[in-house]
Structures are given as C-alpha cells and as structure tokens.
PDB file of the backbone (N, CA, C, O) and the ligand in Angstrom, with CONECT records:
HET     ZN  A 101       1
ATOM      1  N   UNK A   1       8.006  -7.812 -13.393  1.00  0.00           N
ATOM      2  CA  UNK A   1       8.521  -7.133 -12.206  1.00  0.00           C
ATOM      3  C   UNK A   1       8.831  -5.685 -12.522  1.00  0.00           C
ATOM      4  O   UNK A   1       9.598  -5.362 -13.429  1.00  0.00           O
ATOM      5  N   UNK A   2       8.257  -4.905 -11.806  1.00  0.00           N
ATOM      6  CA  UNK A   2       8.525  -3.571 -12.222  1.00  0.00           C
ATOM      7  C   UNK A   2      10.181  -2.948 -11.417  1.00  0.00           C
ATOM      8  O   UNK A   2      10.678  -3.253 -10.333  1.00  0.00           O
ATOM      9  N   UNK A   3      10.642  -2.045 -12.444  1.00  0.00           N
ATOM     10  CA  UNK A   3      11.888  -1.887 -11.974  1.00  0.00           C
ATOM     11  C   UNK A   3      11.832  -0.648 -10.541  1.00  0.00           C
ATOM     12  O   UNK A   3      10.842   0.018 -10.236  1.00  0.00           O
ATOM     13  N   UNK A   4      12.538  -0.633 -10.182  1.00  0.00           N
ATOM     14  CA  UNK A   4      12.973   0.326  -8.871  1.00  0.00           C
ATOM     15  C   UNK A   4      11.573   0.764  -7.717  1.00  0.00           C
ATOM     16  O   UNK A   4      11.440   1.722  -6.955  1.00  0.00           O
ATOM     17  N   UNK A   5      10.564  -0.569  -8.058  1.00  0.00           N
ATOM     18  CA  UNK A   5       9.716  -0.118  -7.612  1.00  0.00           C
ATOM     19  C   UNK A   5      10.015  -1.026  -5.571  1.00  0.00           C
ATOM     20  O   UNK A   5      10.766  -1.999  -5.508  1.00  0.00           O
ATOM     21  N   UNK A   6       9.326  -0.490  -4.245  1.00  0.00           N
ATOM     22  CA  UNK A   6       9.515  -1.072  -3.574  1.00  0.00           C
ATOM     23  C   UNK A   6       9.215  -2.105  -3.276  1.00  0.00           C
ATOM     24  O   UNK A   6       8.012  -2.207  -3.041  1.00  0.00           O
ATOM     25  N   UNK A   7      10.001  -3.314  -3.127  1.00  0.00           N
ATOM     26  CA  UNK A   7       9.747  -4.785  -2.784  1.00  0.00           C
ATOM     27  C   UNK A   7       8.700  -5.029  -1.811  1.00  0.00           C
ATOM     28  O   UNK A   7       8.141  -6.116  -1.950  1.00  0.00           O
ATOM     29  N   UNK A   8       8.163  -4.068  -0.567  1.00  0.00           N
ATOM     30  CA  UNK A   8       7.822  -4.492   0.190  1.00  0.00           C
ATOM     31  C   UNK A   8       6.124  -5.135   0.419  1.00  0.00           C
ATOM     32  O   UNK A   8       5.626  -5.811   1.319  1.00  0.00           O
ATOM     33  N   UNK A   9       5.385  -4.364  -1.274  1.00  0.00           N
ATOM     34  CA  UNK A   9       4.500  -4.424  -1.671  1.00  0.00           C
ATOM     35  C   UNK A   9       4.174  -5.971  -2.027  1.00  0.00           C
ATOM     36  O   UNK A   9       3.027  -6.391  -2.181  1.00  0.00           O
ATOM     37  N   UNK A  10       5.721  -7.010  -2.170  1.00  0.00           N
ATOM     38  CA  UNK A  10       5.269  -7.722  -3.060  1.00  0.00           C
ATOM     39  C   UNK A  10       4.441  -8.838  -1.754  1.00  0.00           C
ATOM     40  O   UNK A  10       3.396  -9.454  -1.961  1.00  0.00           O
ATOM     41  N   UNK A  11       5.012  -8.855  -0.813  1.00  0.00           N
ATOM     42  CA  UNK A  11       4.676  -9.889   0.058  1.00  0.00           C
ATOM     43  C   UNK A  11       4.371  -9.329   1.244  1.00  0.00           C
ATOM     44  O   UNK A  11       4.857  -8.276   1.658  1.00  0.00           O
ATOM     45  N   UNK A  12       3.014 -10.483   2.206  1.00  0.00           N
ATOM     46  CA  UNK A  12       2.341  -9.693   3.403  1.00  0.00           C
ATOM     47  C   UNK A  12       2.790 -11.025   4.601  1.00  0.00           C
ATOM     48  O   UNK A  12       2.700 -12.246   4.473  1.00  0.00           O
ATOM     49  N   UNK A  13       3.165 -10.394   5.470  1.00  0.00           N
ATOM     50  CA  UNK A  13       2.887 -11.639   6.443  1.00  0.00           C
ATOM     51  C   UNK A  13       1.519 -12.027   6.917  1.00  0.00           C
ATOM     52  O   UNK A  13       0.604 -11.237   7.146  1.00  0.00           O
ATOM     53  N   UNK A  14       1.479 -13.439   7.050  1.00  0.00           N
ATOM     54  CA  UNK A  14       0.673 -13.956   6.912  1.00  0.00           C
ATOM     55  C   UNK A  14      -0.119 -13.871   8.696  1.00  0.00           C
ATOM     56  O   UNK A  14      -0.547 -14.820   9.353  1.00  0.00           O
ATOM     57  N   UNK A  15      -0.091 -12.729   8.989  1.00  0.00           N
ATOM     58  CA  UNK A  15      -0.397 -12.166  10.375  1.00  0.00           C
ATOM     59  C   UNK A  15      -1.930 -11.845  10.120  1.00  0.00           C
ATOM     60  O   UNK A  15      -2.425 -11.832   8.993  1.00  0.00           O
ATOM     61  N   UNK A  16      -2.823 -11.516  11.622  1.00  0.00           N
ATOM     62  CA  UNK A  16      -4.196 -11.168  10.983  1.00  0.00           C
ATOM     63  C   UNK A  16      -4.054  -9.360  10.520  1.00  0.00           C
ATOM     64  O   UNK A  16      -4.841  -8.597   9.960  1.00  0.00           O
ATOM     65  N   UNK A  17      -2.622  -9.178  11.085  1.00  0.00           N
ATOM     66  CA  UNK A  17      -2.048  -7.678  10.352  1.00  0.00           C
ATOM     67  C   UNK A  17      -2.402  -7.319   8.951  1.00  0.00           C
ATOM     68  O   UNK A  17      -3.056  -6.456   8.365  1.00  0.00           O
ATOM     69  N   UNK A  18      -1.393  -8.783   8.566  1.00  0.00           N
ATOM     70  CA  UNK A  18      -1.169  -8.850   7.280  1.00  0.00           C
ATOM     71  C   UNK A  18      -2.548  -8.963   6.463  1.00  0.00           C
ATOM     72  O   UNK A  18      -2.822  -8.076   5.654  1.00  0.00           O
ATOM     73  N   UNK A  19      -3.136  -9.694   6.599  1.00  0.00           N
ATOM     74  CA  UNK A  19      -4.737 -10.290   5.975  1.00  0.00           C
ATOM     75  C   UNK A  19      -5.482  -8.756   6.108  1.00  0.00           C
ATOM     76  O   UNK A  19      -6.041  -8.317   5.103  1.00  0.00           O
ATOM     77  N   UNK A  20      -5.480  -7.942   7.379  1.00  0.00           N
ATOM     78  CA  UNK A  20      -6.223  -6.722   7.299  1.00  0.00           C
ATOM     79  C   UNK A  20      -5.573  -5.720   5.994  1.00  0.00           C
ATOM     80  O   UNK A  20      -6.289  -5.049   5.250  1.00  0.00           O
ATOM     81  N   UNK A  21      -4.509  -5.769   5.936  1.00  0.00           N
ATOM     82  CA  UNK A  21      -3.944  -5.354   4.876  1.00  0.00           C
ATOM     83  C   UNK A  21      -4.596  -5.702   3.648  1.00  0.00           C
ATOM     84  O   UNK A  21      -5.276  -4.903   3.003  1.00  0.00           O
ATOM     85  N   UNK A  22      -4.414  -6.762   3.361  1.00  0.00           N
ATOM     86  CA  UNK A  22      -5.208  -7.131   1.970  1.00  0.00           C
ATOM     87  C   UNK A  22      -6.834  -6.996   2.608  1.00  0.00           C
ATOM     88  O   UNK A  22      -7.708  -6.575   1.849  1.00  0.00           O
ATOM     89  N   UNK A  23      -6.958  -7.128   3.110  1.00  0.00           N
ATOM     90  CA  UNK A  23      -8.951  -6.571   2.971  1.00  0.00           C
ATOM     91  C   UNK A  23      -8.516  -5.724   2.242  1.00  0.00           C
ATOM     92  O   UNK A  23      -8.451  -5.786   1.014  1.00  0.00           O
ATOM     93  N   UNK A  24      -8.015  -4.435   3.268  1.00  0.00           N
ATOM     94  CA  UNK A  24      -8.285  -3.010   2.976  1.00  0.00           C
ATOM     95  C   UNK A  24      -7.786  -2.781   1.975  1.00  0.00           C
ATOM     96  O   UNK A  24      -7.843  -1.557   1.865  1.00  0.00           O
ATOM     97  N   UNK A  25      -7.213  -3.271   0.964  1.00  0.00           N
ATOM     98  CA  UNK A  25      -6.266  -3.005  -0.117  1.00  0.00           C
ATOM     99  C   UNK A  25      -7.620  -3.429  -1.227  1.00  0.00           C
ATOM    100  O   UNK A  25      -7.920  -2.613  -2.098  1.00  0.00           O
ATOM    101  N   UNK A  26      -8.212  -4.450  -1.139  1.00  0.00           N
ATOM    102  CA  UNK A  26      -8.768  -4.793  -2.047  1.00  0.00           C
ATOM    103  C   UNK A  26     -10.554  -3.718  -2.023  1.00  0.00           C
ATOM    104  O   UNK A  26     -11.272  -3.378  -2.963  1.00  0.00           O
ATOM    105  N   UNK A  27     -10.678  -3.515  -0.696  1.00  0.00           N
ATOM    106  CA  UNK A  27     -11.607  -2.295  -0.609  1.00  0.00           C
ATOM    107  C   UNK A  27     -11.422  -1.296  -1.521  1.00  0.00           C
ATOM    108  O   UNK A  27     -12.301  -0.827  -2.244  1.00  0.00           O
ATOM    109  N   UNK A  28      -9.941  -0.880  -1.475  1.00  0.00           N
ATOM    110  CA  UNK A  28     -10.092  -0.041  -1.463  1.00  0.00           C
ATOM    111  C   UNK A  28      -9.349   0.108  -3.343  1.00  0.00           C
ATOM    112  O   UNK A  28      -9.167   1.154  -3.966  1.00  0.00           O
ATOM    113  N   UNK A  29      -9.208  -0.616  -3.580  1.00  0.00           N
ATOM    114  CA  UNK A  29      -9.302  -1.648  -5.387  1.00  0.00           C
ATOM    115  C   UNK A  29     -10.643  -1.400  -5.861  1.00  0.00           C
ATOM    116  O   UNK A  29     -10.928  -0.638  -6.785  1.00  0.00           O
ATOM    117  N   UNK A  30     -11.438  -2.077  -5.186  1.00  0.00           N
ATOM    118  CA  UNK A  30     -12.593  -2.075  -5.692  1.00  0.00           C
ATOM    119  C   UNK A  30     -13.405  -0.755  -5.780  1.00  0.00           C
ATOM    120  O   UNK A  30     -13.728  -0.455  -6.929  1.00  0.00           O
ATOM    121  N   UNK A  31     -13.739  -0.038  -4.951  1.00  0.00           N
ATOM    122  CA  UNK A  31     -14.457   1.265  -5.062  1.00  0.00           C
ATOM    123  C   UNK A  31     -13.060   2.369  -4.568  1.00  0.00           C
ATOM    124  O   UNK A  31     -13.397   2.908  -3.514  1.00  0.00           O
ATOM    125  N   UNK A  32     -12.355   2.607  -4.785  1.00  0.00           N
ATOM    126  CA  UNK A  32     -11.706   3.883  -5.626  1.00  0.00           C
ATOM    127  C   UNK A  32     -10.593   3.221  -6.661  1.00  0.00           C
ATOM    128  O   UNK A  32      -9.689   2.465  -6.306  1.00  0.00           O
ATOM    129  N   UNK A  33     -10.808   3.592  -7.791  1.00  0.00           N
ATOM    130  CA  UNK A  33      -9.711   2.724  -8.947  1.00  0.00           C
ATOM    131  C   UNK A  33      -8.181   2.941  -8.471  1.00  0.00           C
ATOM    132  O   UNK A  33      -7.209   2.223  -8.236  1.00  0.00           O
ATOM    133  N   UNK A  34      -8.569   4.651  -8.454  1.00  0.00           N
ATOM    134  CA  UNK A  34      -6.788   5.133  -8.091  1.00  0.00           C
ATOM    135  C   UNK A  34      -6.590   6.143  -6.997  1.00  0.00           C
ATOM    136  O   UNK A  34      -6.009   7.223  -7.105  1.00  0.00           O
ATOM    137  N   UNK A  35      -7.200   5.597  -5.846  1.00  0.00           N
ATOM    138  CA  UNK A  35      -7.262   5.965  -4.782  1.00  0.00           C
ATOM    139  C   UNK A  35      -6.019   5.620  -4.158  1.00  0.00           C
ATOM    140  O   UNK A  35      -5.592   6.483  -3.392  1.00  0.00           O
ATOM    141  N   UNK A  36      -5.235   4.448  -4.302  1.00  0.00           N
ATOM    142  CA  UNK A  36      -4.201   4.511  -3.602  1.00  0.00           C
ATOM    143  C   UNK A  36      -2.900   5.462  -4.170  1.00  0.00           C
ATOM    144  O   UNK A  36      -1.822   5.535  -3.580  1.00  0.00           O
ATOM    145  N   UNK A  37      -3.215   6.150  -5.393  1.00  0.00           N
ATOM    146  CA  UNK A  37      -2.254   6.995  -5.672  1.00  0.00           C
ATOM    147  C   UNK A  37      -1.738   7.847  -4.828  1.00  0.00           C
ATOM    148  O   UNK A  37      -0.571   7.987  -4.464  1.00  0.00           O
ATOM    149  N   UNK A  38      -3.029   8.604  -4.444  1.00  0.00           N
ATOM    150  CA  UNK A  38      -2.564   9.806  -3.700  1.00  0.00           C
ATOM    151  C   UNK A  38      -2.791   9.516  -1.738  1.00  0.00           C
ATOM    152  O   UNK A  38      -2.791  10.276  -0.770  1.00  0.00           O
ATOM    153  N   UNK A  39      -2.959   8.007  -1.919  1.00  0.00           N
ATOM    154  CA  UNK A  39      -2.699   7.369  -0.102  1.00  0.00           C
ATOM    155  C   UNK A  39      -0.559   7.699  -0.448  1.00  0.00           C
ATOM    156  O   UNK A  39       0.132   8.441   0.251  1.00  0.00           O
ATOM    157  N   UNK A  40      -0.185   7.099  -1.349  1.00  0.00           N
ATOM    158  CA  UNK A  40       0.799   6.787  -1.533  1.00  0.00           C
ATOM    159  C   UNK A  40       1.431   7.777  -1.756  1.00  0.00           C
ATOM    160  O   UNK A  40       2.660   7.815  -1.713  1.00  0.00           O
ATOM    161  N   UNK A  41       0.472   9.021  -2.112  1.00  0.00           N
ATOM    162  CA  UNK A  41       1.472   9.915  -2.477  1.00  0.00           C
ATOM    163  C   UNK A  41       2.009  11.048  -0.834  1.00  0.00           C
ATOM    164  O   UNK A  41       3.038  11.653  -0.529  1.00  0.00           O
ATOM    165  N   UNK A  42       0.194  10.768   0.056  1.00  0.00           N
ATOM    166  CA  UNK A  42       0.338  11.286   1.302  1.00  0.00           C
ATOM    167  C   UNK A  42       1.216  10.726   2.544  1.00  0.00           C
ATOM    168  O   UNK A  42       1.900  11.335   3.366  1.00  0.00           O
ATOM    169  N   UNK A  43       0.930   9.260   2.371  1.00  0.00           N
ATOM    170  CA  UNK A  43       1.862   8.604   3.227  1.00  0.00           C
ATOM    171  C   UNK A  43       3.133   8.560   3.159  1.00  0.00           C
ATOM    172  O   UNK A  43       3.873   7.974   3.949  1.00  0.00           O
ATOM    173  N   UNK A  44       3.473   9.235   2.125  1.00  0.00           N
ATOM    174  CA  UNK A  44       5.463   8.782   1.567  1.00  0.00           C
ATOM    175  C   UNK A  44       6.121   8.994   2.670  1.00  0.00           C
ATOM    176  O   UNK A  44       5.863   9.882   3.483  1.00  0.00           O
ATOM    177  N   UNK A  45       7.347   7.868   2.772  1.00  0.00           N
ATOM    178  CA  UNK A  45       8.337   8.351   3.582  1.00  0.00           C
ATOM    179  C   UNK A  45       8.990   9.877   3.797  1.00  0.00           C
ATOM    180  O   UNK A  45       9.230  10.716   2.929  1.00  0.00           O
ATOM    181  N   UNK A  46       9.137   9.934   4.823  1.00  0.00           N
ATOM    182  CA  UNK A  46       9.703  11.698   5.078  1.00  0.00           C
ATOM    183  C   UNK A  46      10.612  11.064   6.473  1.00  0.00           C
ATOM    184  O   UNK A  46      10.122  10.792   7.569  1.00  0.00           O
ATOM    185  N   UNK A  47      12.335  10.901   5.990  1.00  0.00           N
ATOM    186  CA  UNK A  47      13.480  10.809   6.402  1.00  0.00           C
ATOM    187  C   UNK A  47      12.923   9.518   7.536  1.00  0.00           C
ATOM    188  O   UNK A  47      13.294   9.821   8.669  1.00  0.00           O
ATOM    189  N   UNK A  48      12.140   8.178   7.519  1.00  0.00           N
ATOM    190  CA  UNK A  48      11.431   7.029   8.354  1.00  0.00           C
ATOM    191  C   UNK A  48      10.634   7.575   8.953  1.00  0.00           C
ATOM    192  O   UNK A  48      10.560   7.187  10.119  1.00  0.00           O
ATOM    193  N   UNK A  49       9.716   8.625   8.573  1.00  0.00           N
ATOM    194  CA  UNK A  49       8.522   8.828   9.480  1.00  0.00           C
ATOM    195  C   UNK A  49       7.515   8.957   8.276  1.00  0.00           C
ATOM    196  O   UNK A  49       8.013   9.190   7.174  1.00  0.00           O
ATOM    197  N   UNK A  50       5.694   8.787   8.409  1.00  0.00           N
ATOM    198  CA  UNK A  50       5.098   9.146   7.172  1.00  0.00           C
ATOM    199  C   UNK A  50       4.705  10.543   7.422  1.00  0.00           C
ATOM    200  O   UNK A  50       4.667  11.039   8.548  1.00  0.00           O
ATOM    201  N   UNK A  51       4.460  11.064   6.497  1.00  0.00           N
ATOM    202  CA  UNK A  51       4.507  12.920   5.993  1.00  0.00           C
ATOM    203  C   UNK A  51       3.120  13.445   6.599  1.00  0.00           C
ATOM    204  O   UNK A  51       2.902  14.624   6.878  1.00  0.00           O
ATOM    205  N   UNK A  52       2.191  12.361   6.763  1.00  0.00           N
ATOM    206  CA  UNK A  52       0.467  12.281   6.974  1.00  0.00           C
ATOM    207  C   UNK A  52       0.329  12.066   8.745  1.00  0.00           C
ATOM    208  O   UNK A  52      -0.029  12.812   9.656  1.00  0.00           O
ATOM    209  N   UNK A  53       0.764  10.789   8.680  1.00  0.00           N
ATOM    210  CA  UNK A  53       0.516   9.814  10.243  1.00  0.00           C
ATOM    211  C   UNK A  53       1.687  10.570  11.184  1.00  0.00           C
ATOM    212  O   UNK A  53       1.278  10.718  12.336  1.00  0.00           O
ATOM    213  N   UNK A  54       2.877  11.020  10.992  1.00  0.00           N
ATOM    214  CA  UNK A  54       4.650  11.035  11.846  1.00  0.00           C
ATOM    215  C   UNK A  54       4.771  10.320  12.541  1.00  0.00           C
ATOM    216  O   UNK A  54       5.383  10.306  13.609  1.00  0.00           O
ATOM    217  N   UNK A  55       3.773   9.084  11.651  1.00  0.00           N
ATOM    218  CA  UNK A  55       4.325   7.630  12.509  1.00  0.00           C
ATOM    219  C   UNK A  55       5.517   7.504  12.320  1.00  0.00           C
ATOM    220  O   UNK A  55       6.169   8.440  11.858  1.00  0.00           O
ATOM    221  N   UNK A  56       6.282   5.890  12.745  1.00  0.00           N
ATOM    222  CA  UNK A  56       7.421   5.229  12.264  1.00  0.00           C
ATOM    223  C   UNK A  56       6.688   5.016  10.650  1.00  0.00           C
ATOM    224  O   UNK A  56       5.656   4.355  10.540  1.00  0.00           O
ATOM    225  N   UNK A  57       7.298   5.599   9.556  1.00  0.00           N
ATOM    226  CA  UNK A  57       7.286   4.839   7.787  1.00  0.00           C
ATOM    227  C   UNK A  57       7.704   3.479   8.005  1.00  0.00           C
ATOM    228  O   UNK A  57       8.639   3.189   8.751  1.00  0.00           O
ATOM    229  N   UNK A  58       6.841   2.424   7.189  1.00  0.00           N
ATOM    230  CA  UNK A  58       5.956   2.587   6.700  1.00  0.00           C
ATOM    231  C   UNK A  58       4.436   2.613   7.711  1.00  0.00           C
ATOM    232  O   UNK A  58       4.282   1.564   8.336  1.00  0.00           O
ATOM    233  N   UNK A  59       3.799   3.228   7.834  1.00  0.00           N
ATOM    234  CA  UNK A  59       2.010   3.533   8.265  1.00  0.00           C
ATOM    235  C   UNK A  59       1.279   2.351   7.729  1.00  0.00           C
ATOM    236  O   UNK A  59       1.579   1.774   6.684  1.00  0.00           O
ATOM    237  N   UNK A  60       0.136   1.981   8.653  1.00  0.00           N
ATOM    238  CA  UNK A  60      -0.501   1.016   7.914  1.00  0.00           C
ATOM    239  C   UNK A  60      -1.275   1.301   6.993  1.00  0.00           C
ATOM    240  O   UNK A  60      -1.972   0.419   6.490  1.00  0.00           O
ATOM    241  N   UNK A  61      -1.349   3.167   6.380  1.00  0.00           N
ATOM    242  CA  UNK A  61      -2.014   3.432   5.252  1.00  0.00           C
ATOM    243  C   UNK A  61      -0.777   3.242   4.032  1.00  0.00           C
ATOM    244  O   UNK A  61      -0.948   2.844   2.880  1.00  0.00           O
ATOM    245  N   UNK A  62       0.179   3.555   4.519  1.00  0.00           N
ATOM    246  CA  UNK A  62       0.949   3.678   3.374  1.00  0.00           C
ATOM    247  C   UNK A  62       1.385   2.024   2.484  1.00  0.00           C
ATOM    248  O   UNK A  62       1.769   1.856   1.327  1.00  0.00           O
ATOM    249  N   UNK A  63       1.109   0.938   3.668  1.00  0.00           N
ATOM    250  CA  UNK A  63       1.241  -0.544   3.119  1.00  0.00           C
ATOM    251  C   UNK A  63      -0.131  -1.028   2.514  1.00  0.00           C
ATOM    252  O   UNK A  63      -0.249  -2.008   1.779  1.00  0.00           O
ATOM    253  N   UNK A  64      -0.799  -0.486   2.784  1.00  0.00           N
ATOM    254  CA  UNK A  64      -2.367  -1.086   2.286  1.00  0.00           C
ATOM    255  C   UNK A  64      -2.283  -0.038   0.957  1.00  0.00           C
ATOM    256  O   UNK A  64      -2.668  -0.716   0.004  1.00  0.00           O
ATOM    257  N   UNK A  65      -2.028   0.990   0.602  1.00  0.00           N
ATOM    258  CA  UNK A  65      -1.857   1.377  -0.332  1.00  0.00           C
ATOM    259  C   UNK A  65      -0.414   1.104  -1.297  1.00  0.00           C
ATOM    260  O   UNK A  65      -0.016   1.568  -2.365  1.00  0.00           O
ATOM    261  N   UNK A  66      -0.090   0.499  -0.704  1.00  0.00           N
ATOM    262  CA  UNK A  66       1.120   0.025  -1.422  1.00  0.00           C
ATOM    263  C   UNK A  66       0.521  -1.691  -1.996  1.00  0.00           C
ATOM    264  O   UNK A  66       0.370  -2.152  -3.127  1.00  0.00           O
ATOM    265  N   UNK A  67       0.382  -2.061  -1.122  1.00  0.00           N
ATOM    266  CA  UNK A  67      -0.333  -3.388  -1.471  1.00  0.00           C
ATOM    267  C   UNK A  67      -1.542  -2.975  -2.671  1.00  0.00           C
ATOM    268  O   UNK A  67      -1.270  -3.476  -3.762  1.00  0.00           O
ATOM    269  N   UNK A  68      -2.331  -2.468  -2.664  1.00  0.00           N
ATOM    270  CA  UNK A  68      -3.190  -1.738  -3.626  1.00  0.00           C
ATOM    271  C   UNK A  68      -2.559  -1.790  -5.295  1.00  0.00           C
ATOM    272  O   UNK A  68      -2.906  -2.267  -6.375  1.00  0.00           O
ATOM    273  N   UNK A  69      -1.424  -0.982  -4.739  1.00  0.00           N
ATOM    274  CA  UNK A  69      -0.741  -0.878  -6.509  1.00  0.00           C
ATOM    275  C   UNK A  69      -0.080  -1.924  -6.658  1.00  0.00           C
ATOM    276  O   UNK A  69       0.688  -1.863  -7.618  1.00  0.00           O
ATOM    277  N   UNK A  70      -0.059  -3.127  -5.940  1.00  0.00           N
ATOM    278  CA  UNK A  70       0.483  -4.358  -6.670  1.00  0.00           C
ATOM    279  C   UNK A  70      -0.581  -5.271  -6.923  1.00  0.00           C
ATOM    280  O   UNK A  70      -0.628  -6.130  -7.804  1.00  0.00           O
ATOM    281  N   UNK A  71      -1.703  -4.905  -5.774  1.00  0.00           N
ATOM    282  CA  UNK A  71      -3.420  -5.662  -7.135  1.00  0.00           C
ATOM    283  C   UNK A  71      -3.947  -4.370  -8.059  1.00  0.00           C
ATOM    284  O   UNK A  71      -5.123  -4.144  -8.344  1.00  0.00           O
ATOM    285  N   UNK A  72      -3.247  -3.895  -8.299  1.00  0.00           N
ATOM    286  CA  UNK A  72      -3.790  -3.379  -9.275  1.00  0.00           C
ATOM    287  C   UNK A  72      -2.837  -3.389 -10.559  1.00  0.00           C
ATOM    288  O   UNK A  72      -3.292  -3.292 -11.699  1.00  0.00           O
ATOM    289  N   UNK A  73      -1.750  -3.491 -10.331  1.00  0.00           N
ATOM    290  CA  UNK A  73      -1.011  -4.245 -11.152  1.00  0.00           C
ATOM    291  C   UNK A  73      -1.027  -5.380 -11.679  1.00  0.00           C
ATOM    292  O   UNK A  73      -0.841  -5.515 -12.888  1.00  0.00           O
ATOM    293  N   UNK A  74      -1.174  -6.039 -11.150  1.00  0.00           N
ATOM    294  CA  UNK A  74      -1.580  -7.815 -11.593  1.00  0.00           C
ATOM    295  C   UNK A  74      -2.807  -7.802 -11.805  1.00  0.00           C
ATOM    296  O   UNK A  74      -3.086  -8.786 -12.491  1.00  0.00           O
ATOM    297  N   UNK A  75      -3.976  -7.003 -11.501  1.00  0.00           N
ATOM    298  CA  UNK A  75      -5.272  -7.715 -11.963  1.00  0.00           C
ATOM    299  C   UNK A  75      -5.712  -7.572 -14.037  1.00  0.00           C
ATOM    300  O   UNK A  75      -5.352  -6.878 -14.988  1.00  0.00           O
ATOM    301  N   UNK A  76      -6.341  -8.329 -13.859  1.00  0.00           N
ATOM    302  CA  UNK A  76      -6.633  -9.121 -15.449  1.00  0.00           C
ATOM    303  C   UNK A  76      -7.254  -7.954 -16.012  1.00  0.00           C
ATOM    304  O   UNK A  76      -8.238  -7.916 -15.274  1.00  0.00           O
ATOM    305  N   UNK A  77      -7.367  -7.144 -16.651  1.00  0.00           N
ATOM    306  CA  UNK A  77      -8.352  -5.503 -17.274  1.00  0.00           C
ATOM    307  C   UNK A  77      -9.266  -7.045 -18.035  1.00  0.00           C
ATOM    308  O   UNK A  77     -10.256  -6.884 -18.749  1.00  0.00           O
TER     309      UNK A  77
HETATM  310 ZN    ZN A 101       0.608   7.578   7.172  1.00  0.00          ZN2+
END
C-alpha cells in the first residue's frame, strides 16, 4: 500500500461508468507507459474543480488516470 497516496484509485464502482474507467485506464497502460503521469499531473485538483476540464474534481480523465497508476503499480514487470 503506498503511503499518502489517494484511496480513490483503489476501487471502481461496478457501474458501466466504472468498467469505462478501467477500459480506458488499461488503454491507456498499454500504449502510453507513463502517460497517465502528466493526465494526472493536468487534471489535479485546483480548490474541487480540475485545472484542465473546471469540471467538479475528480474529471473522468483525472480517475482513469488515476486508476492507470494503480495498474501500473500492481502489474508483474
Ligand atoms: Zn480534467
């Protein structure tokens, strides 16, 4: 478990939300290695809005890239 990192990465609801999430997470795993770095670094929260979208934080880029760095964390090198 990584420390101070956000929980929200660890689990998806099991919505067809959620499932689009992991597609796109694993897309985007597979052909860009560390592409969700700088999703994550564009989407960051800015005071509950994202800095990119001025959606409501979190954006559905900023969870699919968040989801991203937790398969890419767990996957087997
Ligand atoms: Zn965004």
């Amino acid at each position: 478990m990584l420390s101070g990192a956000d929980p929200s990465w660890a689990t998806l609801p099991d919505t067809e939300n959620g499932r689009a999430i992991e597609s796109a997470a694993l897309l985007l795993l597979k052909f860009s290695e560390k592409g969700w770095e700088q999703l994550l670094f564009e989407h960051r929260d800015d005071d509950g809005h994202c800095r990119s979208c001025r959606t409501i934080s979190p954006c559905s880029l900023l969870l699919i890239a968040q989801r991203t760095q937790f398969l890419s964390v767990r996957r087997p090198s």
